[in-house]
C-alpha positions, 0 to 999 in steps of 0.5 A, spaced: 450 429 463 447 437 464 452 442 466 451 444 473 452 449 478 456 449 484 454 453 489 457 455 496 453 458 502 456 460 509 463 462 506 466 469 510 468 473 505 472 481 506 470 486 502 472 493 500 478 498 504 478 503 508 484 507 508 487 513 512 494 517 509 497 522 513 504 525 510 508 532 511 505 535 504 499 535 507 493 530 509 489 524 505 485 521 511 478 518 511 473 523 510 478 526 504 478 520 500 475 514 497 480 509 497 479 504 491 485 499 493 491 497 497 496 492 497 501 490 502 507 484 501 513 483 506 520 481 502 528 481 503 534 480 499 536 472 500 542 469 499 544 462 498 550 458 501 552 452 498 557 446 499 562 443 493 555 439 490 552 446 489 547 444 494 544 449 498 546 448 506 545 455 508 539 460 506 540 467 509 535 473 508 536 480 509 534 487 509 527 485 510 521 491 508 515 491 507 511 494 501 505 498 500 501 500 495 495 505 495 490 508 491 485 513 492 479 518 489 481 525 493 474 528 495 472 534 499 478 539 501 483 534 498 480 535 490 479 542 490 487 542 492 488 535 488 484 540 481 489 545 481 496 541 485 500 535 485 499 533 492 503 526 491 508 526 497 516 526 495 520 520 493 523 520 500 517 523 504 515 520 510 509 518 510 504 515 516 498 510 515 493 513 520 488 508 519 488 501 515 482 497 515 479 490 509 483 486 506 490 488 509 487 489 516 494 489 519 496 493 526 504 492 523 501 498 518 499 503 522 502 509 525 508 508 522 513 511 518 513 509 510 518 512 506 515 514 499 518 510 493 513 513 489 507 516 487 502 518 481 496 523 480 492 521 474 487 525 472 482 524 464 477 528 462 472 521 462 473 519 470 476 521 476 483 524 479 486 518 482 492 519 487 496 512 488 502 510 492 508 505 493 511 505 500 516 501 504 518 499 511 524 497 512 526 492 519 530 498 521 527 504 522 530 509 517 529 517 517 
């Protein structure tokens, strides 16, 4: 028997990003970036009570939040600062998504405040500079 190939027609597939950061160090919106990726989860801690067998009768979560996880090349105004300065936002910094659209095209993301848990700025002399960020957002809204 010959192997076959499968084929798929008619599939709706979301393709590509499209990314807007605005942050109190400065600005990375849609005309100053290409954005490369994002990636969104929603988590929490979790506790487990249980009876005298050890089975558990009681799941609790608690401390909900939300991560995000942005990368993008600078252009335009923001790689001539990107060249010559670190323009990562602060661990702690506020940051607020101003446009979000693709694959993690969620309304609960924008114009809202992250809080920075980390950023990186990475650069080599065979491919672009690349800003990436960790975000997070908690149930409670913390300043």
């Amino acid at each position: 028997m010959a192997d076959q190939l499968t084929t798929s027609t008619k599939q709706l597939v979301v393709w590509g990003t499209n990314i807007g950061v605005a942050y109190t160090t400065g600005s990375i919106g849609t005309a100053d970036n290409l954005p490369q990726s994002s990636s969104f989860t929603k988590d929490g801690d979790e506790a487990e009570i249980r009876d005298a067998e050890g089975e558990v009768q009681t799941f609790v979560c608690y401390n909900k939040r939300q991560t995000l996880d942005i990368e993008v090349v600078p252009v335009g105004l923001l790689a001539a600062s990107a060249g010559a300065n670190n323009v990562c936002p602060a661990k702690g910094e506020l940051v607020t998504i101003s446009d979000l659209s693709g694959t993690t095209n969620h309304t609960e993301l924008i114009s809202t405040s992250w809080i920075c848990i980390n950023a990186s700025q990475s650069a080599s002399n065979t491919s672009e500079v690349r800003i990436s960020m960790s975000l997070r957002k908690y149930a409670v809204a913390l300043t």
